[in-house]
C-alpha positions in Angstrom: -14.0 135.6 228.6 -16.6 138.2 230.1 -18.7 138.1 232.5 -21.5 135.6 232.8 -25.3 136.4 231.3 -27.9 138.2 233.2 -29.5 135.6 235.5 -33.2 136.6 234.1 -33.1 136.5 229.9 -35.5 139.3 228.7 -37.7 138.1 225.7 -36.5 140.0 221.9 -39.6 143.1 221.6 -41.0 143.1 218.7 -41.1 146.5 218.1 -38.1 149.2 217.7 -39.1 151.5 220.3 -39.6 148.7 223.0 -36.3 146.9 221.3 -34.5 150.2 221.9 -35.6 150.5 225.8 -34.9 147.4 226.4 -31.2 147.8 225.5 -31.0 150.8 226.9 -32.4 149.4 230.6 -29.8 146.2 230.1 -27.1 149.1 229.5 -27.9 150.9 232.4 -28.2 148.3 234.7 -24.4 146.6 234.1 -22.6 147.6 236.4 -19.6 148.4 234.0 -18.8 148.1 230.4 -20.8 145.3 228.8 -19.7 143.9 225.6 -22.2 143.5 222.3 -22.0 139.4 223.0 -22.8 140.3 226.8 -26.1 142.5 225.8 -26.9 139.6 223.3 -27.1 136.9 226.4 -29.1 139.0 227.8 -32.1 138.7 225.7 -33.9 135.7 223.9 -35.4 135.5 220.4 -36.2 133.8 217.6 -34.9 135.6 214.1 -32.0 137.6 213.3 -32.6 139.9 216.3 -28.9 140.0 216.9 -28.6 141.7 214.0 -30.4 145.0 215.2 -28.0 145.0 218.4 -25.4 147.3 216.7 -27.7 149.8 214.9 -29.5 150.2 218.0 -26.5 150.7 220.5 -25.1 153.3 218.0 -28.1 155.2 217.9 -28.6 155.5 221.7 -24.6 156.6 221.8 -25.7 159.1 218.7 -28.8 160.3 221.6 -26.3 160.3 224.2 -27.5 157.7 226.4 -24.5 155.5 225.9 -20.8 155.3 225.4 -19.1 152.6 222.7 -15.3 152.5 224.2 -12.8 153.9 221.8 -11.7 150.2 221.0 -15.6 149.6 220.1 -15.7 146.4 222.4 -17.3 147.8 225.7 -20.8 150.0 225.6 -21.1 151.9 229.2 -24.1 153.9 230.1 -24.1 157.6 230.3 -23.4 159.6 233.9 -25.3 162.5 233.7 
C-alpha cells in the first residue's frame, strides 16, 4: 500500500497550463517518489481527469522537471 493522500485535496484545473502546475507543485512537494495513484488522491474532480495524469507527468519528465523511475511506478521531482 503507499502512503496516505495529501491532507488538503486540490480541486482538478480546468485548464492544461494550470493542470500541469498543479502536478508539478504536488510533485515537488512529496517528499519522495509518489506513485500515479498517490498524485491522483491528491486532487478532486469531476470527469475523466484521471486520464490526463500520465500525459501530463510524461511531458514534465520530457521538460526535465521530473523523473518516472525505471520501473515506471514512482515519479520524483528533479534536483537541480
Amino acid at each position: 500500500m503507499g502512503r496516505p493522500p495529501p491532507p488538503c485535496r486540490r480541486t482538478w484545473p480546468a485548464a492544461l497550463p494550470e493542470q500541469i502546475r498543479a502536478v508539478a507543485e504536488v510533485v515537488a512537494a512529496a517528499p519522495a517518489g509518489i506513485t500515479l495513484d498517490e498524485l491522483a488522491a491528491a486532487f478532486t474532480g469531476r470527469g475523466a481527469w484521471k486520464k490526463r495524469l500520465p500525459p501530463i507527468v510524461e511531458s514534465l519528465e520530457a521538460l526535465g522537471r521530473v523523473r518516472i523511475s525505471s520501473d515506471g511506478e514512482s515519479i520524483g521531482r528533479v534536483v537541480s
